[in-house]
Every structure is written in structure tokens, then in C-alpha cells.
C-alpha positions as CSV (number, residue, x, y, z in Angstrom):
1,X,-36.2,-13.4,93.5
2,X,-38.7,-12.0,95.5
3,X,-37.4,-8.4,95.6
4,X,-37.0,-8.4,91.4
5,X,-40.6,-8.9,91.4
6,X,-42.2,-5.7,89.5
7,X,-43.6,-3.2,91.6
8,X,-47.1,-3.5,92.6
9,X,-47.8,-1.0,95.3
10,X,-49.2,2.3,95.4
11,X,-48.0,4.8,93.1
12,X,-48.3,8.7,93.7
13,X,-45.9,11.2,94.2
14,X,-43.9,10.1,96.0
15,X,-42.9,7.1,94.3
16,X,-43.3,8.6,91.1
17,X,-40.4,11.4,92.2
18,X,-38.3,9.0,93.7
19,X,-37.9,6.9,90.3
20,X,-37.3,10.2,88.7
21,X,-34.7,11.2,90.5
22,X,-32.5,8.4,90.5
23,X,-32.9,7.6,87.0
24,X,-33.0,11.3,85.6
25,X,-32.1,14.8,86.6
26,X,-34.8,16.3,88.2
27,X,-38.2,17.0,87.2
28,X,-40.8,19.8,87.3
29,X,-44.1,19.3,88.5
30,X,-45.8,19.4,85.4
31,X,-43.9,16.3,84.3
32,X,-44.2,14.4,88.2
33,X,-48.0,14.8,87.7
34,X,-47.4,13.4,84.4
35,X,-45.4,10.2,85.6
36,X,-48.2,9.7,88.3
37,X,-51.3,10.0,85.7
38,X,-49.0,7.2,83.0
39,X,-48.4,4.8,85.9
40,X,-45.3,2.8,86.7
41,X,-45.1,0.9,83.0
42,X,-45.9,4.4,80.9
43,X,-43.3,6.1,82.8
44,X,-40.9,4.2,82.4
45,X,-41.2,3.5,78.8
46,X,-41.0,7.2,78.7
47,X,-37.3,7.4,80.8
48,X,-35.5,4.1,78.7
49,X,-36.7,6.1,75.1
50,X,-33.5,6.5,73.5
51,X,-32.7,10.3,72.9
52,X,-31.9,11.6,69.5
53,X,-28.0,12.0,68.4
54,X,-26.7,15.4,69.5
55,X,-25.1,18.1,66.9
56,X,-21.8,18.1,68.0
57,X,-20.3,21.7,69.6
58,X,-19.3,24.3,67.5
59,X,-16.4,26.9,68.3
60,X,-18.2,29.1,70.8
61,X,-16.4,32.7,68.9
62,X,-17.3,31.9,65.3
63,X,-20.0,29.0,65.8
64,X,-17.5,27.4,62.9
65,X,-17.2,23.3,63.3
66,X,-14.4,21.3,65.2
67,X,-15.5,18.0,65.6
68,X,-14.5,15.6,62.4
69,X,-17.8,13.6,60.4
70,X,-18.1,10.1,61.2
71,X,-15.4,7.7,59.8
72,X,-12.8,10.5,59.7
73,X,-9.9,11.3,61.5
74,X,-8.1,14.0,63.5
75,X,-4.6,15.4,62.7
76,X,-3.4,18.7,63.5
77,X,-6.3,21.0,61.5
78,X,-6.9,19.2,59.2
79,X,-9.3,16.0,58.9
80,X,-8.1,13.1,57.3
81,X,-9.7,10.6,55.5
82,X,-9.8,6.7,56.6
83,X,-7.9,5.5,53.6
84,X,-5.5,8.6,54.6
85,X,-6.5,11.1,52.0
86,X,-7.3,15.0,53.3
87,X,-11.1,15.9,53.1
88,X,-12.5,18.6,54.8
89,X,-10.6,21.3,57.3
90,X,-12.0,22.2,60.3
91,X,-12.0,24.7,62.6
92,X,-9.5,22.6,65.2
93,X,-6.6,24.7,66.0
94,X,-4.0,23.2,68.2
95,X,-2.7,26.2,69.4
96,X,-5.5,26.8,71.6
97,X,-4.9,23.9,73.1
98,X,-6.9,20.8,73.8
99,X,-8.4,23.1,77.1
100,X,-10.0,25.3,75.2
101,X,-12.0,22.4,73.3
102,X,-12.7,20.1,76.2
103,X,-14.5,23.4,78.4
104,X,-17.0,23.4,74.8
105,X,-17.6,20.4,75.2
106,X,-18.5,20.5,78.8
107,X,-20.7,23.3,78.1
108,X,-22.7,21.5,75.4
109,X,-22.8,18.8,77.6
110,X,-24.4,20.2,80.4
111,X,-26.6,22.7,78.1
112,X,-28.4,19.6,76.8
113,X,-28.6,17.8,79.9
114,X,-30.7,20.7,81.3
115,X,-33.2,20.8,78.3
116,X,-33.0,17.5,77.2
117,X,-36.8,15.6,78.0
118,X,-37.2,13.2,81.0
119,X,-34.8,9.9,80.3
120,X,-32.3,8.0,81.7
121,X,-29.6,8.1,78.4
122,X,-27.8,11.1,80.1
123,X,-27.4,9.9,83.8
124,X,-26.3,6.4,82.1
125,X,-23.6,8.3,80.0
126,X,-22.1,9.9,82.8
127,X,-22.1,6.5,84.6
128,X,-20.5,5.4,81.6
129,X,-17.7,8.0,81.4
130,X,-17.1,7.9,85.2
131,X,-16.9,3.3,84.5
132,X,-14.2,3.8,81.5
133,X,-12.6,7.1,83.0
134,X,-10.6,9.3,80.9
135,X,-9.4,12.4,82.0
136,X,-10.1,14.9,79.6
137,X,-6.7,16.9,80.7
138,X,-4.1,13.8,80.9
139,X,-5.9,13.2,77.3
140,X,-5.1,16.1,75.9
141,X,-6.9,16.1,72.8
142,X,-10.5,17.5,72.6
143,X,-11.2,15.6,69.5
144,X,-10.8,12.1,71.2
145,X,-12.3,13.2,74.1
146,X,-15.1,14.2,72.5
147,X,-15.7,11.1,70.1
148,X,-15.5,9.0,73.6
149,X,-17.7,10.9,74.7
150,X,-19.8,10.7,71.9
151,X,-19.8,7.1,71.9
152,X,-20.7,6.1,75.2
153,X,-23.9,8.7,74.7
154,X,-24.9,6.5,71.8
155,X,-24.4,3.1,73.1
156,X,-25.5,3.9,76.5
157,X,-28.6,1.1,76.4
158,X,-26.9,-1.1,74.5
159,X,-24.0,-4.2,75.1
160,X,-20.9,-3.5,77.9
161,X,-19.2,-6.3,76.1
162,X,-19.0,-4.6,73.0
163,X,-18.2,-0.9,74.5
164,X,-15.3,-2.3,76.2
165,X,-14.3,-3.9,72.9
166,X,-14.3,-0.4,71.8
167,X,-13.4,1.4,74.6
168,X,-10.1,-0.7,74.6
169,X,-8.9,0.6,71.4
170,X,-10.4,4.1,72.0
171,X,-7.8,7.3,70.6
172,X,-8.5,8.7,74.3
173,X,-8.1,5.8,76.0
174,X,-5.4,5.0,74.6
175,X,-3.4,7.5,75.7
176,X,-4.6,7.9,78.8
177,X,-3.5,4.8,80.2
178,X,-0.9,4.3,78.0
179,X,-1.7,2.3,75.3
180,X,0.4,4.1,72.7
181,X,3.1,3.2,74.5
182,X,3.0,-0.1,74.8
183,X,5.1,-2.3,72.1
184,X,6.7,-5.7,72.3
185,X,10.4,-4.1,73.3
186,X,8.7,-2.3,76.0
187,X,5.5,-3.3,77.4
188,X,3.0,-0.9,79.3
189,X,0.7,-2.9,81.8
190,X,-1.6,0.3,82.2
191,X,-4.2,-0.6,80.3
192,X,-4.1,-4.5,80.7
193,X,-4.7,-3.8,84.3
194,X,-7.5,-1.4,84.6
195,X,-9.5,-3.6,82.0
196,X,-9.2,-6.1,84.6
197,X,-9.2,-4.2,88.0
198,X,-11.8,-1.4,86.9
199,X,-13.7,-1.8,83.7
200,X,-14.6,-5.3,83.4
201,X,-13.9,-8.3,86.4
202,X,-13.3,-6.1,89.3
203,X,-9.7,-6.8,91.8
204,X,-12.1,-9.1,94.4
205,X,-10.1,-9.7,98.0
206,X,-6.4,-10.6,97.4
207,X,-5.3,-13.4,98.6
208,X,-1.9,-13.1,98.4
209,X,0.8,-10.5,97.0
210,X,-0.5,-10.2,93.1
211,X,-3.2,-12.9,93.8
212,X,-6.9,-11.6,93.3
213,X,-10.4,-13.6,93.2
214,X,-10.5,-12.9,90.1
215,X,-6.8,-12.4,88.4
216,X,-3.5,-12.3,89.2
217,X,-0.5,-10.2,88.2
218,X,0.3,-12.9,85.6
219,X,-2.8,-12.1,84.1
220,X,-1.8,-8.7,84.0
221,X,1.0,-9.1,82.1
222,X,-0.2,-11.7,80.0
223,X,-3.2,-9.1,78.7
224,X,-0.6,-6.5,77.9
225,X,1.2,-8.3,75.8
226,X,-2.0,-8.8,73.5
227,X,-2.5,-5.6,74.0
228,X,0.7,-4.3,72.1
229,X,1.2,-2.3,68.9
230,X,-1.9,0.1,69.1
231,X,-1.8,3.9,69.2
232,X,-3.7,6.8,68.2
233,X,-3.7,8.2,64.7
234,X,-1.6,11.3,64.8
235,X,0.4,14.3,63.1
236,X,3.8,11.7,62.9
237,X,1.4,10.1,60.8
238,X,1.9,12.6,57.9
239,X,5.9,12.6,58.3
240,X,8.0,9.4,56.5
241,X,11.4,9.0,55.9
242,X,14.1,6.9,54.4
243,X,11.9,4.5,51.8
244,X,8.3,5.2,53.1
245,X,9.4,4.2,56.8
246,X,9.1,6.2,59.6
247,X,13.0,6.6,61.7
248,X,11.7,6.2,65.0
249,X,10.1,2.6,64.4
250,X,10.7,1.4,61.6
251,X,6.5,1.2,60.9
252,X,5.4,0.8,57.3
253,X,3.9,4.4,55.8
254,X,0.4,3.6,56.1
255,X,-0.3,0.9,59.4
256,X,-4.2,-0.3,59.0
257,X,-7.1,1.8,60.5
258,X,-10.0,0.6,62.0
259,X,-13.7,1.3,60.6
260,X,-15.0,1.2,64.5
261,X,-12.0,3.0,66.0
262,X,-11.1,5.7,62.5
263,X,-8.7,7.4,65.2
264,X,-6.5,4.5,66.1
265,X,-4.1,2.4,63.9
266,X,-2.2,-1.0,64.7
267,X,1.5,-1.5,64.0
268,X,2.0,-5.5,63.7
269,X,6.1,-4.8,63.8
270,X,5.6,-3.6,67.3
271,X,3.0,-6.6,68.5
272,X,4.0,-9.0,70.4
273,X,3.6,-12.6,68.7
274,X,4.4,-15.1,71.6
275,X,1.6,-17.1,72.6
276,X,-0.1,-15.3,76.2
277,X,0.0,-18.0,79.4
278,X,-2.7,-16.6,81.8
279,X,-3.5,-17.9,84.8
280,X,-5.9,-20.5,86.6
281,X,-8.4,-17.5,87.6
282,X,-9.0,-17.9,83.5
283,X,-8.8,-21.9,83.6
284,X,-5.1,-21.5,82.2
285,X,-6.4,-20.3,79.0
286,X,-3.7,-19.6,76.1
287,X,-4.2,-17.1,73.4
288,X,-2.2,-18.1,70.8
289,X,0.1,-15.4,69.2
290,X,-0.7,-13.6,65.5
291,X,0.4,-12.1,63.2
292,X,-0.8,-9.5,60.4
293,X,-2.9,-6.6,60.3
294,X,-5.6,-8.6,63.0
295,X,-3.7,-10.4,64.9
296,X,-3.6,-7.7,67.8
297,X,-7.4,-7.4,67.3
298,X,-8.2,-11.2,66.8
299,X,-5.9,-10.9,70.4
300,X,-7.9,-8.6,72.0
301,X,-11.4,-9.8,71.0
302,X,-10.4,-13.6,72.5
303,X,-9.0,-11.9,75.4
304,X,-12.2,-10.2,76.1
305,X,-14.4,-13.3,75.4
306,X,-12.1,-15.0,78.1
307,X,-13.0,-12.4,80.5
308,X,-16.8,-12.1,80.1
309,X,-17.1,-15.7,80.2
310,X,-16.3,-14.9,83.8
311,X,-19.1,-14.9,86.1
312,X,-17.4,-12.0,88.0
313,X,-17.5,-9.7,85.6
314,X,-21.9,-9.6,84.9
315,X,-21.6,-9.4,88.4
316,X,-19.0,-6.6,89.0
317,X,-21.2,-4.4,86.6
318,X,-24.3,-4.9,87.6
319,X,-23.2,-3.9,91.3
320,X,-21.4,-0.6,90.2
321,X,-25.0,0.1,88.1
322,X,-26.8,-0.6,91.4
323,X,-24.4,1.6,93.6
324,X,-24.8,4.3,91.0
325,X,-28.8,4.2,91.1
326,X,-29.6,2.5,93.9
327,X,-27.6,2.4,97.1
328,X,-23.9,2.2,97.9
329,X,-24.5,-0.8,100.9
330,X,-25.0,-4.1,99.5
331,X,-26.0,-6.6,102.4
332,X,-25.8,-10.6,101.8
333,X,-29.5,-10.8,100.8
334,X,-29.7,-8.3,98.2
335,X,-26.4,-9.2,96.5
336,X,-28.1,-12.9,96.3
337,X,-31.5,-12.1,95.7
338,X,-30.9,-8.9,93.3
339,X,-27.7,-8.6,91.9
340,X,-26.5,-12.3,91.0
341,X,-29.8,-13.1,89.4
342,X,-29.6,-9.6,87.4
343,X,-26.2,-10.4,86.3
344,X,-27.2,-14.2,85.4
345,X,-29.3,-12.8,83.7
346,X,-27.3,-10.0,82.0
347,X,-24.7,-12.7,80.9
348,X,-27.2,-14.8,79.3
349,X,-28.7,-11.8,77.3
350,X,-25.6,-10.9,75.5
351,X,-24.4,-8.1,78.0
352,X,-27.2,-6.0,76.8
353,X,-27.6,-3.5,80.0
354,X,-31.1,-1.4,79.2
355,X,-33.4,-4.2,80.0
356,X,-31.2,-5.3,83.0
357,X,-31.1,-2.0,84.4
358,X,-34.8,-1.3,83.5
359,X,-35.7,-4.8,85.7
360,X,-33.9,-3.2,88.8
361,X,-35.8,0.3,88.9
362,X,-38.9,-1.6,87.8
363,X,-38.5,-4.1,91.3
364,X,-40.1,-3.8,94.5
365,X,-36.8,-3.7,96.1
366,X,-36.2,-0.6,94.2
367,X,-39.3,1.1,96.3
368,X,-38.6,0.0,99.1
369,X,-38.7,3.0,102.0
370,X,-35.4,2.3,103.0
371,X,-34.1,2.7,99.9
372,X,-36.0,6.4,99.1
373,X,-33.3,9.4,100.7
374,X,-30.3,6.3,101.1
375,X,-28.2,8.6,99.1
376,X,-26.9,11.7,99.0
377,X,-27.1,14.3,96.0
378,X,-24.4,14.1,93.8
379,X,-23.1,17.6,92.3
380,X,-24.9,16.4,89.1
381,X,-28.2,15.9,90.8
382,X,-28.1,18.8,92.9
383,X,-26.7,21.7,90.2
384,X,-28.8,20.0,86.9
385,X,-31.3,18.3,89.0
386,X,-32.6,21.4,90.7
387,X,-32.2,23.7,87.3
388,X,-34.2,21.2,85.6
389,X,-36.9,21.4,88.4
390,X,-37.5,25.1,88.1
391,X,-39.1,26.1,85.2
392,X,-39.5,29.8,85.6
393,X,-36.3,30.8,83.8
394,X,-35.1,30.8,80.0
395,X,-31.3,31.5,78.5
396,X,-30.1,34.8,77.4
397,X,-30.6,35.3,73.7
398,X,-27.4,37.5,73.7
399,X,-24.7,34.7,72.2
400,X,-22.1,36.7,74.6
401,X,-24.1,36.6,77.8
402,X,-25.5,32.8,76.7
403,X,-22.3,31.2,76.5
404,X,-21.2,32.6,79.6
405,X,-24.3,31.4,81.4
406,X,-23.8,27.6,80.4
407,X,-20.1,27.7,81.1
408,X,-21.7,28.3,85.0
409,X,-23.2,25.0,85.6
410,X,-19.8,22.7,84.6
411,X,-18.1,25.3,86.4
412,X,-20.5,24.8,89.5
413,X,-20.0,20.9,89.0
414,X,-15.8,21.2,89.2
415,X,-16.0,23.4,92.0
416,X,-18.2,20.7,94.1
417,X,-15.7,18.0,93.0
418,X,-17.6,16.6,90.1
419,X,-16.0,17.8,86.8
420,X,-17.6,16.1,84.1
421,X,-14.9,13.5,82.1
422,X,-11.9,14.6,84.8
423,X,-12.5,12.2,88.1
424,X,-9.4,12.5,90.3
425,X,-8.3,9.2,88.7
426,X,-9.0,6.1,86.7
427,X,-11.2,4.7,89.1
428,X,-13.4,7.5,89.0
429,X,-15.3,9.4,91.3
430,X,-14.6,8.2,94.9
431,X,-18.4,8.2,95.6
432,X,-19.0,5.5,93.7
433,X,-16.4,3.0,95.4
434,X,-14.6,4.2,98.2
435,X,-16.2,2.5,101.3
436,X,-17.1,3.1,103.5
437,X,-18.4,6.6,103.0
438,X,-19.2,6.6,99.4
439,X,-21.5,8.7,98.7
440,X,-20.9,10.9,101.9
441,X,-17.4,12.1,100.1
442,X,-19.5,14.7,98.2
443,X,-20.3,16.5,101.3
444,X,-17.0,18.1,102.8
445,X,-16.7,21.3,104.6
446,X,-15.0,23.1,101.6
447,X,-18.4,21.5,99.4
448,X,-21.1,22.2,101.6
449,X,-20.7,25.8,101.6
450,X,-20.6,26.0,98.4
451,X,-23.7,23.7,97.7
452,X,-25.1,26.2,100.0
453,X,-23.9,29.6,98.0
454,X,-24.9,27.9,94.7
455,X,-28.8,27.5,95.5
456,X,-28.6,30.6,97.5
457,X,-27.4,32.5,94.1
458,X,-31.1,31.2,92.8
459,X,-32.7,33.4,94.2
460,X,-30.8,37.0,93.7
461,X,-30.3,38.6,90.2
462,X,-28.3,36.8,87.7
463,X,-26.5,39.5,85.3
464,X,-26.6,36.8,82.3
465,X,-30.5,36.8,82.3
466,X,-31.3,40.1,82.8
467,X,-30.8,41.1,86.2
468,X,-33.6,38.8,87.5
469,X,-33.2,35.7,89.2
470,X,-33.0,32.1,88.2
471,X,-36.1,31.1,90.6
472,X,-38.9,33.6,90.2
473,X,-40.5,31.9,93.8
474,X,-44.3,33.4,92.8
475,X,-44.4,31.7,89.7
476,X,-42.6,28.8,90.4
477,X,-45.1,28.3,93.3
478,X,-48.0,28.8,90.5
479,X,-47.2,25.3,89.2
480,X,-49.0,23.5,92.7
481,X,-52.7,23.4,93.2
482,X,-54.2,25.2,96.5
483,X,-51.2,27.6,96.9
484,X,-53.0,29.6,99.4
485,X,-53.2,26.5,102.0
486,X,-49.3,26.9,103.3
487,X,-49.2,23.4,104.4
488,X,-50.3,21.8,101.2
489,X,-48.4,23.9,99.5
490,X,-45.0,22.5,101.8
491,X,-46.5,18.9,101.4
492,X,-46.2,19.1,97.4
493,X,-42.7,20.9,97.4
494,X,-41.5,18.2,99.7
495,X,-43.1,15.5,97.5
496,X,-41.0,17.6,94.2
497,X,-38.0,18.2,96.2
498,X,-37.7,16.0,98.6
499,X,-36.4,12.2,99.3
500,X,-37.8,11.9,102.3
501,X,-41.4,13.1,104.0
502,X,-41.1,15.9,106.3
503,X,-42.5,15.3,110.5
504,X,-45.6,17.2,111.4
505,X,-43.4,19.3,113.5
506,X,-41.2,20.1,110.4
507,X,-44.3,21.0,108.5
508,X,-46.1,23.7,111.2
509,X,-42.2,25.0,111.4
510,X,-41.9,25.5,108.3
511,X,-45.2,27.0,107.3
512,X,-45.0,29.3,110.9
513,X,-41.3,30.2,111.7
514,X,-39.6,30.5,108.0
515,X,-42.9,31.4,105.4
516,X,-44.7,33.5,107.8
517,X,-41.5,34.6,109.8
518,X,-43.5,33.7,113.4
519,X,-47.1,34.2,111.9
520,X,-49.7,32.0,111.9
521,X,-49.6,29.3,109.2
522,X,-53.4,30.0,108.1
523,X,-52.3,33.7,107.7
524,X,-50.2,32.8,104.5
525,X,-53.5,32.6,102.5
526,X,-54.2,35.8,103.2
527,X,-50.7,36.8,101.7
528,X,-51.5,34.8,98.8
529,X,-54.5,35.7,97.8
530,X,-53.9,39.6,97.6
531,X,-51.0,38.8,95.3
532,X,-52.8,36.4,93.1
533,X,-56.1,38.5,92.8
534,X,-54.1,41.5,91.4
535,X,-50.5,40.3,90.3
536,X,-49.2,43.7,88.7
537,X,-49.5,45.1,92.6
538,X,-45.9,45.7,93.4
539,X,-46.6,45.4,97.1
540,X,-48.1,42.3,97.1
541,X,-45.6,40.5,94.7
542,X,-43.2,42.1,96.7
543,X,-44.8,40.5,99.7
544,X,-45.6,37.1,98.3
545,X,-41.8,36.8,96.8
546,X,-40.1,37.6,100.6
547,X,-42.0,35.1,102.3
548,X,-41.1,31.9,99.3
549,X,-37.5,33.1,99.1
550,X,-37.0,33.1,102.5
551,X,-38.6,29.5,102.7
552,X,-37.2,28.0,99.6
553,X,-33.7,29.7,101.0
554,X,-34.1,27.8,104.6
555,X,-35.0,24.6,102.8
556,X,-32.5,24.4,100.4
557,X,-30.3,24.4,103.3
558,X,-31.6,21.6,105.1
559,X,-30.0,18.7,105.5
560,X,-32.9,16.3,104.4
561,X,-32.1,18.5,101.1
562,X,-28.8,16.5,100.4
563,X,-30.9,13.2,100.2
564,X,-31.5,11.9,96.7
């Protein structure tokens, strides 16, 4: 237990940064100095502060809504009621397809995430979306996938037993793996298996054909038969036939909604009621067939008590939480001195994850030097992470040329293979579980260069803001103390930027070969200092700004760059 013992050891900089950017998106160094002056205790307080709810996205053309109020339901454009009476219309047109509504929300996304104050909740709710992944195109509503969304945003913190009660009977979810599909005269195992595999126990080593650790293919089965009869409330909805029955099967005219899940409806004619054999992996429990309006959620909810009672399952999620913020290798000692005790412990709290996850950045093990540069930037980190960091630019106020200026930085995550709420399948992004490279699957040579044109395009004129670029290198520099000294000045963007410290050698080659293009490294004050005593001289500014963007350039390009 040793290495969950709170972190006692120095705290400056360095450490300060290193918290900050595994559990947030960057950080300027107004707010690094900040962290260092409120200590260990203070700062972290600070990152597991809840943020407010968001306004939900409005139609970028008109700014008219599209999103439905709480407790109501989508259906074609018009938003229905939870007792199935029309209410308000909305600006939802279907005809745009659900495209058009899923790049908003990727924009509003990613437009908060870059002015939202130093936390956690936003790296936690893309860990969530990429744990229960949905993609936003198989989906094909921008309604549900917005509400999911939505939802894992506000329970971030809070209790993985009762998301993936939720998540199970999610509009999205449910058809993206299949759930609507999935009746009693033709069962779907999509879902039945993922909740096992992917979003709750984990597969474990197989030991024989269908035979995992943890479940077998019985199980599989078994859990998609309790899983029968739900789908998503839609337009066939509004259409009945032939006595208040719908042809196509046989369901009554108005099948029960759900006050947790307004979007999703159960049909009891199309449950199945047998009683559901599963396997010694769940000590040959039996859940005992129902019937009614509950009986496929009085199902469900005993099915997922069965599978949280499971040792393997704390465990399984506190090691993807640990791979996500910590490291991707997990040798014998730290799984048995870190993450069984954290996931003992998260079984015996309720499932709760913010204190769990607050315990393991809090530990010594989480500071330890090894652990500082062990990964590799994700998109995320580097594209939000490093706009975040600079504070020397501000949005168009032009709503044509702001849109387009937002719609960038999702853009610039899809092209580097992390487009927010579409991973290249269920699992999610490979980074997170593929071994052995994990987090090295980020950098390809089709990514690299582009990692590379994206911070270059920093530092030349952006159209959207006015011709002037994104990092204004003279007054970014302006944030550090003794500018004029070259190799304090490296030290402290190192510290900002950096995961890793940078060899004496690195330093003098950085201050003498790149800032001062083969000068001396003491002549850079000199540089400096004409600028800074008379800043409306052209020449000097000029000066000044050729020597930063030619080192900021060269280091943004260094490989100790990719480490997070």
C-alpha cells in the first residue's frame, strides 16, 4: 500500500505540471504558478470541482435550439412529451441529417473544453465516451448522441454502476450495438457481449473456445435474452394501425417510457420471459424470468448486480482509469499494490469513481520519475492541451469567421485519429488497449507530419483571427520571469511544456544554435532588452519574434515534445 500513500515530496513545477497534464488539458503559466503557490491538497480540490452544466449547442446558421428539455423526447421535429403528448418544436430537421448535428456538437464540445477553468470533469468525459463507445455516425441521430454525451459529462465523478445501468438502456446505445433489434423471436448478442467484454468485467485470458476468466459465451447469451424488448423512442412511434396496434409487431399503442432513459421504451410482447441459466463464472446464478412493464428492467438491474458483485469488474475499471491517466504497462507490483487495493476499495464505496481516481493522482506512485513523460500525447492533449497553454489569442467576434475557427480543432483531432464520440470501434481508441504499443499508435508516419503542420500553423497568420497568429511568441514569452536570461527562460518553458527535463547540452543548444541561430546564448539579452524597453519599435519586435518562433518552431518538433 505503500505506493497509495499521499504524496509527500517536493512540490514545484515540475510536479505541479505533471499532475496538470494528465488530469486536465494543459495549463498556462499563470495557472502552474498558481497550483505550485496552493500546494498538492489546494490543487487538487481545484481539478475534482465539478464544472457547471453546459447550455446545450444551438444551430450554428440561426443560433435557433435543437436539443429537446429534460424529460422530453425526440421524434422527427417535433419534441414529444413523456406521457406522449407534443410540446414544444425545435429546430431538429432530419433532412440535414444527423452529420450536420453531430459536427455542432463536436464544435461545442471542444469550444468549451478550451475555455473551460482547470478540472478534470472534461478529460474524465472523454474517458467515459471512449469506455461506453458509440459512434456518433453508425448512431445516426444527433439527438441521442448528444443526450449520451450529455450524460456522461454530468455523471462523470459519480457511480460506474449506475452509468452502465443507464448506459445500457441508452437511445444511442441502443442502436448502436443493436439493442433495438433484439426481441425474443430473434435475439441480438451485441450488446449482452460488450457489457461483458468491454464496459463492465473485461474478456480476461480464454481458456478454452468461448471460455473467459471471467464469462463465457453462455453468459453471453444468457444476458441477451434479459436484455430483450428495448428500443429507442422513434417516428413509428406516432403511426398505429388496426385497433391501436402497430402491423409490424403487434406492440400496444403506447409501450412504457422510462423517467431516466425519456428516449427509450420497453415492449414486454417482445421480452423474453424464460428464466436466464448463466454460468459458473457467476456462481450459476439464475434470473428468474418477468413479466410486465419491469420485468426487462427488474432483468437488467439483477443482471448488473450479478456482475458487479464480481471482483473483476472494480478491477477491470480501475485499470482502464489508470492506463488512461497513468501509464499503459502494469507490472505485478503495481497491479497488487495500486490497483487491487483501489478497486477493493472502489467496490466497497458503492462504485463511486471521483475519490478512487482522486486517491491514485494524490499517491506517491503517481510522482514517481518514471512515471513523468511514460506517455505519449494524445491528439486531445496535444491540439487542446497546447491551445489551452497559450494565452495570447482570443476568438473572432465575426459569428461567420468564429464558427469556422472552432470547427478547426475537432477537425485537427479527426485528422490525427482521435475524432471525438467516433473511435474506429466499440472498443474504443486503440491507445488505450492494444498492447503492446498503446499509446505509441498515436504516432504514425501519416500523424506525425501532421502533428508537426498543426503546431507549425501557430505560428503564421490565421485568416479567422485577423491575419495574426495563434501564438504571438513576444507576449506569450512575457508570462515568465527573467526573460532576458535565455536559459532561464528555456528552463521555465520546459517546466510548462515539457514531460521530461531537458540535458545541459539540450539547454546551451537550444539557447545557442536555434534562439540565437549560432550566437552566443548571453547575447539573447541583449535582443530582449531592446524590444522590451521600447515595444512599438518595429525592428526590435521584429527581431525578438524571429528568434522565439524559430525556437518554439524547433521545439515543438522535438521528440521529448510527444511525451505527456
Amino acid at each position: 500500500m505503500a505506493k497509495l500513500t499521499e504524496y509527500r515530496g517536493a512540490w514545484g513545477r515540475r510536479e505541479a505540471a505533471h499532475l496538470l497534464r494528465r488530469a486536465s488539458f494543459g495549463v498556462t503559466n499563470d495557472q502552474l504558478n498558481q497550483a505550485v503557490t496552493d500546494g498538492l491538497s489546494k490543487t487538487l480540490d481545484t481539478l475534482f470541482t465539478p464544472l457547471p452544466k453546459k447550455i446545450p449547442p444551438t444551430n450554428t446558421a440561426d443560433g435557433s435550439k435543437w436539443v429537446p428539455d429534460e424529460g422530453q423526447v425526440w421524434t422527427k421535429t417535433a419534441v414529444i412529451g413523456v406521457q406522449g403528448d407534443p410540446t414544444t418544436s425545435t429546430a431538429y430537421d432530419i433532412s440535414k441529417g444527423a452529420q450536420y448535428y453531430n459536427g455542432i456538437t463536436k464544435t461545442w464540445w471542444t469550444r468549451n473544453m478550451l475555455h473551460d477553468p482547470v478540472s478534470i470533469h472534461e478529460k474524465l468525459t472523454i474517458f467515459w465516451s471512449n469506455h461506453f463507445a458509440t459512434e456518433m455516425t453508425a448512431v445516426q441521430n444527433g439527438i441521442y448522441s448528444f443526450n449520451l454525451l450529455a450524460y456522461l459529462r454530468a455523471n462523470a465523478f459519480g457511480n460506474f454502476k449506475d452509468m452502465t445501468r443507464h448506459v445500457s438502456l441508452d437511445a444511442a446505445m441502443l442502436r448502436y450495438l443493436n439493442g433495438n433489434t433484439n426481441t425474443k423471436r430473434s435475439p441480438n448478442e451485441n450488446y449482452g457481449r460488450e457489457l461483458q467484454e468491454l464496459f463492465t468485467i473485461g474478456k480476461g485470458p480464454e481458456l478454452a473456445q468461448g471460455d473467459y476468466t471471467t464469462y463465457t459465451e453462455q453468459d453471453v447469451q444468457a444476458a441477451a435474452k434479459v436484455l430483450t424488448g428495448w428500443r429507442d423512442f422513434g417516428t413509428r412511434d406516432l403511426v398505429f394501425t388496426a385497433g391501436d396496434r402497430d402491423l409490424r409487431d403487434n406492440e400496444p399503442k403506447s409501450p412504457p417510457m422510462f423517467a431516466d432513459n425519456p428516449n427509450t421504451i420497453f415492449v414486454a410482447n417482445n421480452h423474453d420471459t424464460t428464466d436466464k441459466q448463466f454460468s459458473p463464472r457467476y456462481q450459476n446464478k439464475v434470473i428468474k424470468g418477468r413479466t410486465g412493464i419491469n420485468g426487462g428492467r427488474d432483468e437488467l438491474y439483477e443482471m448488473i448486480d450479478m456482475i458487479f458483485e464480481q471482483d473483476a469488474t472494480a478491477h477491470y475499471i480501475v485499470g482502464k482509469l489508470y492506463r488512461w491517466f497513468v501509464n499503459s504497462y502494469v507490472p505485478p507490483e503495481v497491479d497488487d499494490e495500486v490497483l487491487i487495493p483501489l478497486a477493493t476499495e472502489l467496490k466497497q464505496n458503492g462504485f463511486v469513481v471521483g475519490p478512487i481516481l482522486r486517491k491514485l493522482l494524490a499517491s506517491e506512485h503517481f510522482f514517481e520519475e518514471s512515471l513523468r513523460g511514460s506517455q505519449l500525447r494524445s491528439p486531445a492533449d496535444l491540439v487542446l492541451g497546447l491551445m489551452r497553454t497559450i494565452n495570447t489569442w482570443s476568438a473572432p467576434t465575426d459569428p461567420a469567421l468564429v464558427n469556422r475557427f472552432y470547427q478547426a480543432f475537432p477537425a485537427a483531432l479527426g485528422s490525427l485519429q482521435m475524432d471525438l464520440n467516433e473511435p474506429s470501434s466499440v472498443a474504443g481508441w486503440e491507445a488505450y488497449y492494444q498492447a503492446p504499443d498503446f499509446y505509441r499508435i498515436w504516432l504514425t508516419t501519416a500523424t506525425l507530419p501532421l502533428r508537426n503542420g498543426f503546431t507549425d500553423s501557430l505560428l503564421v497568420n490565421n485568416n479567422a483571427l485577423g491575419r495574426k497568429p495563434i501564438l504571438d511568441t513576444p507576449e506569450f514569452v512575457k508570462t515568465f520571469t527573467d526573460v532576458e536570461d535565455s536559459l532561464k527562460l528555456i528552463d521555465q518553458i520546459n517546466e510548462l511544456l515539457f514531460a521530461v527535463p531537458f540535458s545541459e547540452e539540450t539547454r546551451m543548444m537550444l539557447a545557442e544554435e536555434v534562439l540565437m541561430s549560432g550566437g552566443r546564448y548571453y547575447e539573447w539579452g541583449d535582443v530582449w532588452n531592446a524590444y522590451a524597453s521600447n515595444q512599438s519599435n518595429t525592428a526590435a519586435r521584429t527581431a525578438v519574434k524571429t528568434n522565439l518562433d524559430r525556437l518554439f518552431k524547433y521545439m515543438f518538433r522535438m521528440a521529448e515534445f510527444q511525451l505527456g
